[in-house]
C-alpha distance (Angstrom), angle and dihedral (degrees) to the residues before:
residue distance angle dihedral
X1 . . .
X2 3.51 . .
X3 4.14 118.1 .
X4 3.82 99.9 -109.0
X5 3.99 102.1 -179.1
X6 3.65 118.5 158.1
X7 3.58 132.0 179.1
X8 3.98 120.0 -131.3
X9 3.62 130.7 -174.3
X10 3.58 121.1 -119.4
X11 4.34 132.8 -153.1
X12 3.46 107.6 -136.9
X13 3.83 133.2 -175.3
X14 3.37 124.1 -85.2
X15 3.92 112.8 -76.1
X16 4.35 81.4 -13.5
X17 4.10 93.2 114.9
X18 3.96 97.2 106.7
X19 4.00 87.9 40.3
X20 3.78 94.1 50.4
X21 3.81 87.1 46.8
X22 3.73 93.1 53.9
X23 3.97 89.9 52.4
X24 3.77 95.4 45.2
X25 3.39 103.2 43.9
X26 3.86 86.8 43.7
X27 3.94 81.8 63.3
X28 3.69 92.2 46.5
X29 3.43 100.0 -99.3
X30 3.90 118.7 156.4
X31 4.37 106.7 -134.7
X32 3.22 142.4 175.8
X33 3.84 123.9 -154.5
X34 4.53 102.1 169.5
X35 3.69 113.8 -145.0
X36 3.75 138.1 -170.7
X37 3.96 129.8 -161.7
X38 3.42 95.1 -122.2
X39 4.24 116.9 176.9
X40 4.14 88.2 -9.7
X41 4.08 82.1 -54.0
X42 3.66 125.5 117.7
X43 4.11 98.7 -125.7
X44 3.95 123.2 -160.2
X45 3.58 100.8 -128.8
X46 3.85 96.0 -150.9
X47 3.78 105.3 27.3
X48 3.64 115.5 -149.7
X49 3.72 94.4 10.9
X50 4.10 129.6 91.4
X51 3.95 134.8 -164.5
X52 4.09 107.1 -128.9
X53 3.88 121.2 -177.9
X54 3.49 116.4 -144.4
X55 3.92 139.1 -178.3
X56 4.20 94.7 -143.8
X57 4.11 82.9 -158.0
X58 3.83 105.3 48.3
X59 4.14 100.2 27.0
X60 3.72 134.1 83.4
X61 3.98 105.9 -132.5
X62 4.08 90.9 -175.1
X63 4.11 95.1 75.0
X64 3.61 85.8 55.0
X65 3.63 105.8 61.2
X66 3.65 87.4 45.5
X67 4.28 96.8 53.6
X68 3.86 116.6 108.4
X69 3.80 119.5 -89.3
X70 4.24 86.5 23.1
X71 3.40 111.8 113.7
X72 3.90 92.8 176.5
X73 4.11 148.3 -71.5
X74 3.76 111.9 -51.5
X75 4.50 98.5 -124.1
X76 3.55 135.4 -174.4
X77 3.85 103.4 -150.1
X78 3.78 112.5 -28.7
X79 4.46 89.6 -33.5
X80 3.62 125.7 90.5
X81 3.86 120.7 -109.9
X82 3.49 102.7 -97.5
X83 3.50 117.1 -164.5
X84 4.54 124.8 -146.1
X85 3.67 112.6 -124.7
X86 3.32 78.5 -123.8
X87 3.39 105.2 76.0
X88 3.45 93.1 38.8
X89 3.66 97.1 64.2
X90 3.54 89.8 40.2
X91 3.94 88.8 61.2
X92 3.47 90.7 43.6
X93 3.68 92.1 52.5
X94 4.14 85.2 52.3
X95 3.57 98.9 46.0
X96 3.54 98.8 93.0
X97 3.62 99.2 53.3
X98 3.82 111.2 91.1
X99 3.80 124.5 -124.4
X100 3.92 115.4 -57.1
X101 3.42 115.8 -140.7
X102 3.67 114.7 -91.1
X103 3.85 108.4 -142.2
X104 4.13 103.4 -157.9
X105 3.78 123.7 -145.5
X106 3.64 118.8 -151.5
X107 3.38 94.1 -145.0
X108 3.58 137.6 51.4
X109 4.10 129.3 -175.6
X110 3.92 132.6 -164.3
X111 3.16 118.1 -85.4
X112 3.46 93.0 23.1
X113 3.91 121.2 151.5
X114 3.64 115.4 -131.6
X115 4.28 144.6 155.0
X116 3.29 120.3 -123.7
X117 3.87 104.3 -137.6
X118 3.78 102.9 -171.3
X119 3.72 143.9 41.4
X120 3.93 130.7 24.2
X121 4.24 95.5 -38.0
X122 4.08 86.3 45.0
X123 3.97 112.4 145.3
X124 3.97 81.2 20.9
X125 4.28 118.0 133.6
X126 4.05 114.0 -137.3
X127 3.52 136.8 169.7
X128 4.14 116.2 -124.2
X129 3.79 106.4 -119.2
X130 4.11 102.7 171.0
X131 3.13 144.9 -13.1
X132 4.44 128.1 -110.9
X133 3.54 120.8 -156.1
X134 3.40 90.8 -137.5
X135 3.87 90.2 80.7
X136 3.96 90.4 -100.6
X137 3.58 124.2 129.0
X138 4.37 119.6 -137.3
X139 3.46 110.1 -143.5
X140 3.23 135.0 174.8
X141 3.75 122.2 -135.2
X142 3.80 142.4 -164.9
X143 3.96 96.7 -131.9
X144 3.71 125.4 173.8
X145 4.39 83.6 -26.3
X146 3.57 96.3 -56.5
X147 4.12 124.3 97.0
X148 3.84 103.9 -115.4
X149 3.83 121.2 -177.3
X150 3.97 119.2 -139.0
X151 3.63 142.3 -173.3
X152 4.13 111.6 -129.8
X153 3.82 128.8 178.7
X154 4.09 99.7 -110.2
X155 3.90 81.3 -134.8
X156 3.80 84.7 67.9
X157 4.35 95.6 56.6
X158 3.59 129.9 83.3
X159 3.56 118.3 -169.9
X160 4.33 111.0 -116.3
């Protein structure tokens, strides 16, 4: 019997995170929830979304989506987010630095290459694809092997 943990990303509700902590871990759940002391304050990192490790042979998904403060699984398609060990160390490795300073550029074009510095895709590399008047930026991503288009605050972007 091979050890088969995977991580998965999980949608919570807004500002929920330390509730739906509580209630998983109370079921035995192992999460992961990265913060930063940011301005003597300890920060979520990824508001409203959680790291959960799962063995998809041994554990029951079903109580999860149903726990208080989880709204559900974060999927691409029909399959679950799943996240590389990878990544999670590397965040863990990062949490303890504080906030870098985000230097904004008015002005984005196609094709641009940029970072996202903030939220769940943080430290990610996209491509610009179009612009939304709504001061959100479409990129388009190379997530878990597929292309995936997302909206991200232009606020959040620095050009690489």
């Amino acid at each position: 019997m091979g050890y088969m943990n995977k991580w998965y990303l999980i949608k919570t509700k807004p500002r929920q995170e330390q509730n739906a902590i509580l209630n998983l871990e109370r079921q035995h759940y192992l999460v992961y929830c990265p913060s930063a002391i940011i301005n003597h304050k300890n920060v979520t990192l990824f508001p409203g979304y959680l790291f959960i490790q799962l063995d998809p042979e041994l554990q029951n998904f079903s109580p999860i989506k149903s726990t208080k403060g989880v709204v559900n699984f974060v999927k691409f398609g029909i399959k679950y987010a799943k996240i590389s060990d990878s990544i999670i160390d590397f965040i863990k490795a990062n949490e303890l630095i504080t906030k870098e300073k985000i230097e904004n550029f008015n002005e984005f074009s196609t094709g641009d290459k940029v970072e996202i510095t903030e939220g769940v895709f943080k430290n990610c590399i996209a491509l610009v694809k179009s612009f939304k008047s709504d001061d959100r930026v479409l990129l388009l991503m190379k997530l878990l092997g597929q292309q995936q288009s997302i909206y991200v605050k232009k606020k959040s972007l620095i050009r690489i």
